[in-house]
N, C-alpha and C positions, 0 to 999 in steps of 0.2 A: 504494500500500500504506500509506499515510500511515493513522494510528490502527489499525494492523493488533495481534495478540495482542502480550503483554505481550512486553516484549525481543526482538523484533523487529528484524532492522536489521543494518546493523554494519559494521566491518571485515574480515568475511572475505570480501566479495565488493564489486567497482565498484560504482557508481551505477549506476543503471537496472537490476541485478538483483534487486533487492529494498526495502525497507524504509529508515525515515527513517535518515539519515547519523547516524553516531555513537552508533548504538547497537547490541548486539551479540544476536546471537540465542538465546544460551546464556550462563547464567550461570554460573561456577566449577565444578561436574564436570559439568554437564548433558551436555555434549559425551560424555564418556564413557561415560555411560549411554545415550545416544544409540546411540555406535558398538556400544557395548559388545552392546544390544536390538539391533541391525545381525546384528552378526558373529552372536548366540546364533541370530538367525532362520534362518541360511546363512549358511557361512563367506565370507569373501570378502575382497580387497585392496583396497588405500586406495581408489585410484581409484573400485571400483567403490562404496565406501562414499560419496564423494561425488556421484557418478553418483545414487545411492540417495534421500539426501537431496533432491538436487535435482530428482528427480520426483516426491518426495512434496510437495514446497511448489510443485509449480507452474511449478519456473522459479526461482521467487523468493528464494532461497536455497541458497548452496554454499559450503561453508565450505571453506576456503582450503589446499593439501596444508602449508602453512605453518603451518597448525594443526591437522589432520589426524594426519597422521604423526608429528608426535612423541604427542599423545596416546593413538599407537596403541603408540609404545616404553613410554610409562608403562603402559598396560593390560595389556602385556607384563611390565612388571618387576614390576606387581601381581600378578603370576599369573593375571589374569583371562582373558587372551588366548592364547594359543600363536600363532607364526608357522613356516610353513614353508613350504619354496621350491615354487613353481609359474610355469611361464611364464617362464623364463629368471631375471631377476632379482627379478621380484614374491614378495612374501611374500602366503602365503592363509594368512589368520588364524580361526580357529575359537575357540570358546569354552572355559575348563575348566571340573572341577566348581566351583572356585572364583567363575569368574564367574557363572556360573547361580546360585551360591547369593545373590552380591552383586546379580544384577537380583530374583531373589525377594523378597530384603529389601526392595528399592527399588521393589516393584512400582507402589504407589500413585504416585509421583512418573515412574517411566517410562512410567506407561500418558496421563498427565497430560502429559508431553513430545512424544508420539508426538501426542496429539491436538492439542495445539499445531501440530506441523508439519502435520498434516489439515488444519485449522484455516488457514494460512497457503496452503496449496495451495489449499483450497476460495475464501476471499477472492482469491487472484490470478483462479481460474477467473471468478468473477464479475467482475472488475473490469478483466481485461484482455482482453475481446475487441477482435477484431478491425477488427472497424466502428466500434466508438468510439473508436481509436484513429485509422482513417483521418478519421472528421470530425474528432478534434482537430488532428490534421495538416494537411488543406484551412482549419481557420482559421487554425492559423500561418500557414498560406502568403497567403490572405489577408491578414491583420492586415499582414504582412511586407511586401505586396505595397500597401498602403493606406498604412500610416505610413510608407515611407519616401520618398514622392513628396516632393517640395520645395515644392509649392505647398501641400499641405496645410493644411487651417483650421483652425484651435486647436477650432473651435464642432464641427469633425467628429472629432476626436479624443476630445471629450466625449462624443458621441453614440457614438462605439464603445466607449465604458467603459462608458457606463450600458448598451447593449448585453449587451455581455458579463456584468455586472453582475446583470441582469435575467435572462440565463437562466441564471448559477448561482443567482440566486433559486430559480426556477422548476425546476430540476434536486436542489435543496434541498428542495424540497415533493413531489416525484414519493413 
């Protein structure tokens, strides 16, 4: 996902779900406006709000019940949100007129959000099949299986760089 959409990334999810380290996938309320277009769609709980996200990017992206859930008490203390109990202790959260009125305002910037995470799911779909993953896999294992023999020759480690070298060239020109 590496030069994926702008802000991309981040701390609310490990390595290997997403995006370059250290950078976050929402800026300042975008999250909110996120969940907020979420819950106005169907009402629904955290959980599934992150569930939600994480199939619209692919995989690629879930943002964390550690930031989650509180943003969903603040959407509440704005009045945007209502919660009420369903499902033992889940709260299902729906929209009021107040939040509908705050994503109308914000429509330009939420419709701009939501195609970002399009946007992120469509780049994972292209980027992360399945078959390019296993040959990069058979050449780790290779490479793994080649470099760490003891007799190896300095002249053949060369040749496996310009190797490799040469078809991100050529995977660079496709």
């Amino acid at each position: 996902m590496r030069g994926g959409p702008r802000g991309f990334g981040g701390r609310d999810h490990p390595e290997g779900r997403g995006g370059p380290r250290g950078r976050r996938m929402f800026d300042g309320g975008e999250l909110r406006l996120v969940l907020l277009k979420l819950i106005a769609d169907e009402p629904r709980h955290g959980y599934d709000l992150i569930r939600s996200i994480e199939e619209l990017t692919g995989g690629a992206y879930a943002p964390s019940p550690g930031v989650v859930y509180p943003t969903l008490t603040l959407l509440d203390d704005m009045d945007l949100i209502a919660a009420r109990q369903a499902e033992g202790a889940k709260k299902l959260y729906a929209v009021t007129d107040t939040g509908a009125q705050h994503l109308a305002e914000n429509a330009e910037l939420v419709a701009a959000l939501m195609a970002r995470l399009a946007e992120v799911g469509a780049e994972r779909a292209r980027t992360d099949s399945a078959s390019v993953r296993r040959a990069m896999g058979n050449l780790r294992e290779v490479l793994l299986h080649k470099l760490r023999s003891e007799d190896v020759a300095i002249e053949t480690v060369h040749q496996v760089v310009a190797l490799i070298d040469d078809a991100a060239q050529k995977i660079e020109r496709l």
